[in-house]
Structure formats: C-alpha cells, structure tokens
C-alpha positions in Angstrom: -16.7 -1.4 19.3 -14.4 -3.9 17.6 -16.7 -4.3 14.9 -17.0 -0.6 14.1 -13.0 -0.6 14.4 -12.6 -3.1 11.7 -15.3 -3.0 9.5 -13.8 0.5 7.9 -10.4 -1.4 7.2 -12.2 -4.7 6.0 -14.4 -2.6 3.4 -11.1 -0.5 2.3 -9.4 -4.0 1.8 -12.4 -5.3 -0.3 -12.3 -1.7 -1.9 -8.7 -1.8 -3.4 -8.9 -5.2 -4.5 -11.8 -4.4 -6.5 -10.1 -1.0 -7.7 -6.5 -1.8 -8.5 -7.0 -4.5 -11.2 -9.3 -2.1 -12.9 -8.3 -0.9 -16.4 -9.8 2.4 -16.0 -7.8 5.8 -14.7 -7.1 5.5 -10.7 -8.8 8.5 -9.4 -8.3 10.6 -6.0 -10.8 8.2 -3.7 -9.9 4.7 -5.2 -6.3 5.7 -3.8 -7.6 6.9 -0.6 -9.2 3.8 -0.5 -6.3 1.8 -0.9 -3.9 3.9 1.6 -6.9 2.7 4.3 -6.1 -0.8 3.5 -2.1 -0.5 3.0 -0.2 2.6 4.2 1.8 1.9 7.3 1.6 5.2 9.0 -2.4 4.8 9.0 -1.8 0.8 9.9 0.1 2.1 13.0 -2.3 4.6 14.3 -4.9 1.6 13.8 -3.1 -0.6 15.9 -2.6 2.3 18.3 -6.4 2.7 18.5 -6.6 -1.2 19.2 -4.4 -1.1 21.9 -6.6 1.9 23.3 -9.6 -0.3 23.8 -8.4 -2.6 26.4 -7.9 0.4 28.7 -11.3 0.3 29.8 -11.6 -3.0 30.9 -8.4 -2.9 32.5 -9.4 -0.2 34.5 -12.7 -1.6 35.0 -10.7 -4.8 36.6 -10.0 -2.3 40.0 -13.9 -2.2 40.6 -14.5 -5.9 40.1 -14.0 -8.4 42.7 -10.4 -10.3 42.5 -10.1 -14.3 43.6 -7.1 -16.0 44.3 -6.5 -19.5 45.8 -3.1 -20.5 47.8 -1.6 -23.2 49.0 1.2 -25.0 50.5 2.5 -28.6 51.4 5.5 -29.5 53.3 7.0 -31.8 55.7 8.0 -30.7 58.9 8.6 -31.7 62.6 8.4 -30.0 66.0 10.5 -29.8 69.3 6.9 -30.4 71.0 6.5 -34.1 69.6 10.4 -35.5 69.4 10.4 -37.9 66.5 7.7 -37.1 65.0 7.5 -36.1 61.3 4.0 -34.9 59.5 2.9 -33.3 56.8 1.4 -29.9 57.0 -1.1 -28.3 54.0 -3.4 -25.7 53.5 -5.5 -24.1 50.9 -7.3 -21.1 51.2 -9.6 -19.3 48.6 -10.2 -15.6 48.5 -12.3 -13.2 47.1 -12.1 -9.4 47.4 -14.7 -6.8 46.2 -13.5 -3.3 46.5 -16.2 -1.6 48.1 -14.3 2.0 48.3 -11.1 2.6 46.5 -11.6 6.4 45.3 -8.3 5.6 43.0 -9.8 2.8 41.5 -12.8 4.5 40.9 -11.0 7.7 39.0 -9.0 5.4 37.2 -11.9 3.7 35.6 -13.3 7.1 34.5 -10.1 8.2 33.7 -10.1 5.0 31.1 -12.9 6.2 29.4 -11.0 9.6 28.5 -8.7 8.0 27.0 -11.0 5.9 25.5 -11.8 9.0 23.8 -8.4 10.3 23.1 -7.4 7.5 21.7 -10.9 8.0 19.1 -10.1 11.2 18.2 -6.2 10.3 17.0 -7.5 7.6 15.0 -9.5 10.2 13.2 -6.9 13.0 13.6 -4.8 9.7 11.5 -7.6 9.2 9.2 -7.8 13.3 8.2 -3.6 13.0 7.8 -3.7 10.4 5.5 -6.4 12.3 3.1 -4.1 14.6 2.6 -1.2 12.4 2.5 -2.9 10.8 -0.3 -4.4 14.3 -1.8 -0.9 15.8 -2.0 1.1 12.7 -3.0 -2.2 12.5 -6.2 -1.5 16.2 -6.9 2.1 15.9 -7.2 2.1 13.5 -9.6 -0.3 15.8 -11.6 1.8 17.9 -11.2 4.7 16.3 -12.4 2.9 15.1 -15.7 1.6 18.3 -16.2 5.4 20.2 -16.1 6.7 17.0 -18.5 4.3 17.7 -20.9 4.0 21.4 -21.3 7.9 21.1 -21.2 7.3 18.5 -24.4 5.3 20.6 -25.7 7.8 23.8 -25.8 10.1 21.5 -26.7 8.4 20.6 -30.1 7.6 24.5 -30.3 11.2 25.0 -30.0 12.0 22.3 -32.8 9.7 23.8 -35.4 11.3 27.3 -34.5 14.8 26.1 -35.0 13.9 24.6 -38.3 12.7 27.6 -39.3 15.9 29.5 -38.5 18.0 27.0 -40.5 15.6 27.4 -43.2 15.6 31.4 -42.8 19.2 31.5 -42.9 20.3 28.9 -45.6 17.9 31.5 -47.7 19.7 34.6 -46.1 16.6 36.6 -44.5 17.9 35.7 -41.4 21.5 35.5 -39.4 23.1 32.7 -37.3 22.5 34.3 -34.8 18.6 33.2 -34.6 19.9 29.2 -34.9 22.5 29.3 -32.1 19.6 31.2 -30.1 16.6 28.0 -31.2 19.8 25.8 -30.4 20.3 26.6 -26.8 16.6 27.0 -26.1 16.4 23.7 -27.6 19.1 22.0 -25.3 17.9 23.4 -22.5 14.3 22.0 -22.7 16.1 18.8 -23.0 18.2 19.0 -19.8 14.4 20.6 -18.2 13.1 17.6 -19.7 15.2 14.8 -18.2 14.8 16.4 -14.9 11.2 16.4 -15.1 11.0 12.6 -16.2 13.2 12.1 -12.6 10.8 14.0 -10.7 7.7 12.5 -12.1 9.4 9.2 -11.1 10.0 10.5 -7.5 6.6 11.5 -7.3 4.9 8.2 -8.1 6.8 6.5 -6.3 6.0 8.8 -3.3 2.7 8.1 -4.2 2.6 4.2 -4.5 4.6 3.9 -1.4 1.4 5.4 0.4 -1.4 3.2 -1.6 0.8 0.4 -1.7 0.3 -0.7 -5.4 1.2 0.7 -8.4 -0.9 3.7 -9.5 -0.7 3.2 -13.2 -2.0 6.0 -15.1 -4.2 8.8 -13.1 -7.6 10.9 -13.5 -7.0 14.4 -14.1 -8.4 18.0 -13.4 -9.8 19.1 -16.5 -8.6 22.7 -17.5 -11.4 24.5 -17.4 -12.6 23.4 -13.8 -14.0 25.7 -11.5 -12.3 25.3 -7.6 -15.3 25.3 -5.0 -15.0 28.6 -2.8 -15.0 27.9 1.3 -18.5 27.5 2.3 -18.8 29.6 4.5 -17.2 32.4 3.3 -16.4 34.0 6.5 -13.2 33.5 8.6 -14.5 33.6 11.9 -16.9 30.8 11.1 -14.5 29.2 10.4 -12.1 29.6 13.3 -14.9 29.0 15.6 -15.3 25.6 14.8 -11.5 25.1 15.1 -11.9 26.2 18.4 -14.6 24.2 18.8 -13.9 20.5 16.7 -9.9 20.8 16.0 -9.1 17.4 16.6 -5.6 18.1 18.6 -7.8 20.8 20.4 -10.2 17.6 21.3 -7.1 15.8 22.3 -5.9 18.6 24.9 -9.0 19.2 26.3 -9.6 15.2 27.3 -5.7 15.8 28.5 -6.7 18.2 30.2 -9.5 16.2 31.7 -7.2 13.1 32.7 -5.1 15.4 34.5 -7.8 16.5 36.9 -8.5 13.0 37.8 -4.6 12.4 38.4 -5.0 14.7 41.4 -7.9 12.9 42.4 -5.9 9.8 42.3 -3.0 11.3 44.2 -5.6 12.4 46.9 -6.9 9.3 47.6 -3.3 8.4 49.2 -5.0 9.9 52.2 -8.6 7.7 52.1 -9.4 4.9 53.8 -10.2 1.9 51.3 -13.1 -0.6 52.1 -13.0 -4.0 50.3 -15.4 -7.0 51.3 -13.4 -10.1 52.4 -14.4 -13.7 52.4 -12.1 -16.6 52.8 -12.3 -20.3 52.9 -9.4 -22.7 53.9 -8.6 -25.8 54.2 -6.0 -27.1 56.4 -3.9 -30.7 58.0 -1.2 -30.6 60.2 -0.1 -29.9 63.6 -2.8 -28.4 65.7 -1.4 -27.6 69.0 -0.2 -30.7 70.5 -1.7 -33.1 68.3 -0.7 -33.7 64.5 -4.3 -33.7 62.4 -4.3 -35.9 59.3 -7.4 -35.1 58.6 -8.6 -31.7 56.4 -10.1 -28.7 58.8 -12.2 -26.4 56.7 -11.8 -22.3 58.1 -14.9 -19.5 56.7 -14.4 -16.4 56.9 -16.6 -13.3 55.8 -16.1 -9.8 56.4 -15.1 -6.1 55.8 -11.5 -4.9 55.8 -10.5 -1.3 56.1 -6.9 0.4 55.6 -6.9 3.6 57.1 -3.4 5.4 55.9 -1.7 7.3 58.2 1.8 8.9 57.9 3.5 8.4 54.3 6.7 10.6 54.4 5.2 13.5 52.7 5.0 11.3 49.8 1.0 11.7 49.5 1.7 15.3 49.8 3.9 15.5 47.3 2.5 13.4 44.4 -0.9 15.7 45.1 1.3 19.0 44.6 3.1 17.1 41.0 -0.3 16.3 39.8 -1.4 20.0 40.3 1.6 21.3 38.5 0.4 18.7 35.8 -3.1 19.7 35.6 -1.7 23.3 35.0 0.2 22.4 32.6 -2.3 20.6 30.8 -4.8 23.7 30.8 -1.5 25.7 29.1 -1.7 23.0 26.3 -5.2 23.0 25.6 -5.2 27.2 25.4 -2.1 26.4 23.1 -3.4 24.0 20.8 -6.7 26.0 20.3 -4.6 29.0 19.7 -2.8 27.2 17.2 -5.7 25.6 15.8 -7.4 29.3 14.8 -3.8 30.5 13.4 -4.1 27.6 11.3 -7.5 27.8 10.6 -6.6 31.1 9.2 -3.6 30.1 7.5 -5.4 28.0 5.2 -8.7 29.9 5.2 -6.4 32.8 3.6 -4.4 30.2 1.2 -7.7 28.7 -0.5 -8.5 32.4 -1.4 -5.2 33.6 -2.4 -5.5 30.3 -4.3 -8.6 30.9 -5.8 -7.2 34.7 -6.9 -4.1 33.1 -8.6 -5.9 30.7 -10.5 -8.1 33.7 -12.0 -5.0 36.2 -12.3 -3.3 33.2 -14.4 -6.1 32.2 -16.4 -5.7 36.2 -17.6 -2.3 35.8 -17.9 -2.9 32.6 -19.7 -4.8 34.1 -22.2 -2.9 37.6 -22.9 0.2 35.2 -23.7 -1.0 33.2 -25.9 -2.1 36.5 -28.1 1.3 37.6 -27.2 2.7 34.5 -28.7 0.4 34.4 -32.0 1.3 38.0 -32.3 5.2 37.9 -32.3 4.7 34.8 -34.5 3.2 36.7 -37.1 6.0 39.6 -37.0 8.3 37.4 -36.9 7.1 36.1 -40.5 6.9 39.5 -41.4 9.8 40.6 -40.3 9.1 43.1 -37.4 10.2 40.4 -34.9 13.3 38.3 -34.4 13.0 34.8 -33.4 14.0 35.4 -29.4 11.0 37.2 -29.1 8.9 33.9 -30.7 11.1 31.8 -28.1 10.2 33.9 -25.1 6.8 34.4 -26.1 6.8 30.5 -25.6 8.1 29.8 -22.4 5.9 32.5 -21.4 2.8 30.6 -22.4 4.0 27.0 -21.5 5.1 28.7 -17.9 1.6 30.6 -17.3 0.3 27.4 -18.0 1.8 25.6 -15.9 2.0 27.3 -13.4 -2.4 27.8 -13.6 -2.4 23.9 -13.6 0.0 23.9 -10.5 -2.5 26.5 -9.0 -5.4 24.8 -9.1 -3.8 21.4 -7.7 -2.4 23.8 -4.4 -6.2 25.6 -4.6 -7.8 22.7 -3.5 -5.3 21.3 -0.8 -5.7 24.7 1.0 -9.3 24.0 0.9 -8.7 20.0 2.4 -6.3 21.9 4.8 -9.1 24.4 5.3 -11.4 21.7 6.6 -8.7 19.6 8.4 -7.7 22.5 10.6 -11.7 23.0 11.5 -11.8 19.5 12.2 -14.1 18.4 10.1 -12.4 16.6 7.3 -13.8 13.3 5.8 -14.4 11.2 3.1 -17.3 13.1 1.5 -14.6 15.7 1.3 -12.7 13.3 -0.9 -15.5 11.8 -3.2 -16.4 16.4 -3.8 -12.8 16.7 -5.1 -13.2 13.2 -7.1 -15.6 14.1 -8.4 -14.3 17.1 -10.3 -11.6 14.4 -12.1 -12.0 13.2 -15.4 
C-alpha cells in the first residue's frame, strides 16, 4: 500500500525534473505534473493519506495478544522476624489474547472505513488540484490574451490618430477626430499597464502551485473546437454524482463509521473474554521464612469481566452515538443532494459555454466586417473617425471575450466531471492535447 502511495509522487518528481528544464512551451499536464510533486495543499492531503494508513494496524493491535513483563526489588523487614532485613523481588511475564472484546472487534472494522475515507480524500485532493492547476493555466491565458488584443487596439489606435493629424493638418478633417484618437489612445495605455499587473498576478498564482517558474505557455489555438459532454444527457450525468461523488463517498463511509460507534457504545454492557497466562518469578519472605532463592509461579487461564451497573453512563453514550448516526444519514442525503445541484450547475455551464463560444464567434466575425466597413467610409467620407475607434474595441472586445469563452468552456467541462466523480488525468492529457 505504501508502494502504490508513493510511487505516483516519485514518478511526478522524476516528471517535473525532466519537464522544467525543457526549452519547449510548458503545457497543461507538464504543470499538473509538477503541482503533484511541489504544491503544498496536495503535499498536505498526502501526508494526511499517510497518516490514514496506520489506522488499521492500530486497530488491529485490540485483536492481537498484548505481553508485558513487571518487576520489582526492594529491601524490606517484618515485625514477624525482629532484626531481620531481606530482599524481596519478583518478575512476572504476561500475555493477554482477547478472545471477545465486541469493541475491539468494531473498531478494527471501523479502521478499515476510514481506511477508505481517508482513499477517497486523497483522490477528492488529487481532482482539486487538476483544476487548481487548470484554472491557474487558463488564467494566465487569459491574461496574455487581454495584453495582447489590448496591444493590438493599441497600435490600431496609433495608426488612427496618425491619420487624424494627417487629415487635419490637410483640413478634411477637425480637431475634434485627434482629441477623440488621443483619449482612446491614453486609455489603452492605462488598460495596458493594468493588464501587464494582472498577467503578473496570474503567473505568479500559477507558479506558486507548480512550484517553478512557468516560462512561456502552450496555447489554445483559435479555431479549436471545445468537446461537448459525453453523454449529452443531464440525468446521466447526475446519476453518477449520486453514485461516485467523491464527498458523497465520504458521507456514506461516515455514515458507516457511525453505525459501528453504537456498536461500540453497546458493548459497554458485554462481557469481555481474554485468555491469560502468567509466569513469575519471585525471592523473599515466604511466610515465616525469608527465601533467597527464586520460586517460579505458572499460570494459564480465562478471565472474564462481566459489567454490571455504570451510572447510566453505557446508556447514555448508546443514546449520543444514535443521535450521531442520525446525523450522519442527514449528511450523506445532503452531500448527494448537493452533489446532483452541482452536477447540474456545471452540466448547464459547459453548454451555456459551448453556446457563447458559437454566439461570439458570429459576433466575431460580423465586427470585423463592421470594422472594414466604417474604415472604408471613413476614407470616403461617410464616417467619422469615432465610429473607426468603436468599431475597434468592438472587434478586439468580441475577441477577447471568445478566447476567454473557450478557456471557462472547458473548466465547466473539468468541473463537469469532478462533480460526477470521475475526474483524472486522462481528463488532463484530452484538454492537452488540444494545446499547441
């Protein structure tokens, strides 16, 4: 089990220190594979996982037989011998096998639950940190993508405001056009400073999660086609939330535990049975005579505790762990509840996604005829140049906003799959694979 624990983390290590040095583009799944070997939120619920483990044989140590050896050496005297001083020892080795503890016994299965809790929130870590890393990518996409369309109004901007100096030192145009280029043209500078901070914030979010510098990044080419949900119906989909939801999974081992708490708190009322065997070893004063010789005792046999008034306390720690268990059923129905609301939160969010990213790519192309048409009147002279400006921002906006579209597109769809509980690294290596 420790194998299969570390060998995951040990091939992420060897991963990103054959990725980072590269000279190539990072892509989406060489900085997944770096987060595995460096983020600390991940590194936590590792060691979280590790500590998990040793449940089991602790709870395994109630069924096992227990040995102890005592002893004790002093000097002493009696009334019955005046004047005499002796030395009195003894040793005594014992070994206890449980035979019936019904506690014991529920907490080793108990053990094995959380065993399995303590599985599914490293995986429930594992599917956080894919989209950790997803998002964090995206964003500085993002980022790059708003500082460059914003560069590229900018220059639009410039060649416009040239051309209204131009137009008006030869008087077929007023000031008016200038001062209007002018203050389009500061403000894509202030837009433009801004972006270059939040491009910095972003890839800093970024590196703080793969723990090295990302350099420069593989894109999502503009013309790429975002995968539909497979399948295409919602209540498949909500189904195997119900079913696979990891914090659903969680709940329902909760859920399980808690039964065997009342089990435990019942056996305050059961006899427990353990198998006894003792040997000893013993000098000193044996009734009127002082022995300086050892005397070896053996003992073998069956010892049974039969419980019989407790104060109520038995009673009451059954009725707590009933409360519990109820409790626990109320947060399993909860957490599969809010499992198929957010099943369907995403499911609807990957096709509202989808719809935007077609609606813009229309839009996309309507305003770029929109712009090559009020460039030509305004060389004409059936437009002014506010219209060329607006025209512009219009474009580089649409566009923008199409790129941003596609980025959000495809986290709905790891969202999609996270909520369903089924969220892996194939999922990563399909969305890589659509970077160039």
């Amino acid at each position: 089990m420790r194998a299969r624990l570390y060998a995951p983390t040990l091939c992420a290590l060897l991963s990103a220190c054959a990725y980072l040095p590269a000279a190539s583009a990072l892509d989406l799944e060489q900085a997944y594979q770096s987060a595995l070997a460096h983020d600390a939120t991940f590194a936590s619920a590792r060691a979280a996982y590790t500590a998990t483990l040793e449940k089991l044989p602790q709870a395994r140590a109630g069924l096992l037989p227990s040995v102890a050896l005592t002893g004790n050496r002093a000097e002493a005297s009696t009334t019955r011998l005046p004047g005499v001083q002796y030395t009195s020892e003894s040793y005594t080795l014992q070994l206890i096998q449980p035979l019936f503890r019904w506690a014991n016994w529920q907490s080793y299965e108990q053990s094995k639950l959380q065993l399995a809790i303590g599985e599914a929130q490293l995986a429930q870590g594992r599917q956080d940190l894919i989209l950790r890393v997803a998002q964090a990518y995206f964003d500085v996409l993002a980022a790059q993508d708003n500082l460059t369309f914003i560069g590229a109004q900018k220059a639009a901007i410039s060649e416009q405001l040239e051309s209204a100096k131009r137009n008006f030192e030869i008087g077929t145009a007023t000031i008016t056009d200038t001062y209007e280029a002018q203050a389009r043209y500061d403000l894509a500078q202030a837009q433009e400073i801004q972006a270059e901070s939040d491009l910095a914030v972003r890839i800093s979010a970024l590196q703080q999660i793969i723990g090295a510098p990302a350099g420069d990044l593989a894109k999502l080419p503009p013309a790429v086609n975002v995968p539909a949900p497979q399948p295409a119906k919602i209540d498949a989909w909500t189904e195997q939330a119900a079913a696979n939801n990891l914090a659903v999974a969680q709940a329902s081992l909760a859920s399980e535990i808690a039964q065997r708490d009342i089990e435990i708190a019942k056996s305050g009322h059961y006899p427990t049975v353990d198998l006894a065997a003792n040997i000893g070893r013993t000098r000193g004063l044996v009734g009127q005579n002082v022995v300086n010789d050892f005397y070896t005792t053996r003992s073998v046999g069956v010892q049974v505790s039969v419980p019989i008034f407790s104060g109520f306390a038995t009673t009451s720690r059954v009725d707590e762990a009933v409360a519990l268990s109820e409790k626990a059923r109320s947060d399993l129905e909860a957490a599969r509840r809010a499992a198929v609301q957010n099943t369907r939160v995403a499911f609807q969010g990957v096709n509202a996604g989808l719809a935007q990213v077609r609606a813009l790519e229309a839009a996309q192309v309507s305003s770029r005829s929109a712009l090559d048409a009020n460039k030509t009147g305004y060389e004409v002279g059936v437009r002014i140049n506010i219209d060329v400006l607006n025209a512009q921002q219009q474009l580089y906006s649409t566009e923008r906003d199409l790129a941003k579209a596609r980025y959000d597109a495809l986290m709905s769809g790891l969202r999609l799959k996270a909520a369903a509980g089924i969220l892996s690294e194939e999922d990563v290596a399909r969305v890589n694979a659509l970077l160039r």
